[in-house]
N, C-alpha and C positions, 0 to 999 in steps of 0.2 A: 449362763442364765443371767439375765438381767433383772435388778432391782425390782422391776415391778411386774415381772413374770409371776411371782411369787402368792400363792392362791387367788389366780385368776385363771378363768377359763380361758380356751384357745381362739373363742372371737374377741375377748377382751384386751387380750395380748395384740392380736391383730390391729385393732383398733388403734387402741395406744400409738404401735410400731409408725399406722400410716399417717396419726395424728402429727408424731413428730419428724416423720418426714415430709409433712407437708410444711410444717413451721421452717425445718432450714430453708426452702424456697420460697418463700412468705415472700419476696419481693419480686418475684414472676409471677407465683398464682395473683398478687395483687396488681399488678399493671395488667395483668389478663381484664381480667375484674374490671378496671379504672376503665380497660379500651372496650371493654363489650358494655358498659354504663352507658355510654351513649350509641349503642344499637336501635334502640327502641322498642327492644323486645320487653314486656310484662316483667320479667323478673327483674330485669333491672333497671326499672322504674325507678329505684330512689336513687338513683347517683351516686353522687360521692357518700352520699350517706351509707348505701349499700359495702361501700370499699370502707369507707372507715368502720361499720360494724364490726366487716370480717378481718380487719386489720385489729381490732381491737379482742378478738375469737382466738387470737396465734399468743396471745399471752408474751408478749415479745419480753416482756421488764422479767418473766420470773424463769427460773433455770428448767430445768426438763425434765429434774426429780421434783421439781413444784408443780412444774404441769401436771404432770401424774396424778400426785394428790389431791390436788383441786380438780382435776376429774373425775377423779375417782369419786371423790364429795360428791359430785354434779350427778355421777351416776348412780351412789345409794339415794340421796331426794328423789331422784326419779321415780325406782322402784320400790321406797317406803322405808327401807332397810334403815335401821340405826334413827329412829324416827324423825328423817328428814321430810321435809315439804313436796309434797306431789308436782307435779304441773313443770316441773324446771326443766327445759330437755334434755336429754340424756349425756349430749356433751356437749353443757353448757358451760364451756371452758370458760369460768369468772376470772 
């Protein structure tokens, strides 16, 4: 069992799992990103702005038991819980 299995439900644990293994590839999903920026399609319309968000979403500076927790944060504001601020999206990985 890992650290933050620990009274979370089994999509949360999911989430988490595919959060962090998206972070270790963090330098392919982002040149995915960077090379479909200049496709022209609507989504990715802002360019490098678009890659630098999502590069800024992978929490690169903090270790993986921080991601957690500041997700975890992200995700009681969401749902009101612990009387956090509404409107944040739910993993609004800060």
């Amino acid at each position: 069992m890992f650290p933050y299995e620990c009274n979370r439900t089994p999509a949360q644990v999911l989430v988490i799992q595919g959060f962090l293994a998206c972070r270790k590839h963090h330098d392919r999903l982002l040149l995915m990103v960077r090379m479909m920026s200049r496709s022209g399609f609507p989504c990715f319309k802002q360019g490098e702005r678009a890659v630098k968000a999502l590069e800024k979403r992978f929490q690169l500076h903090l270790t993986e038991v921080q991601c957690v927790q500041v997700g975890v944060w992200a995700q009681r504001a969401q749902t009101g819980r612990d009387g956090g601020a509404r409107g944040q999206g739910v993993f609004a990985w800060r």
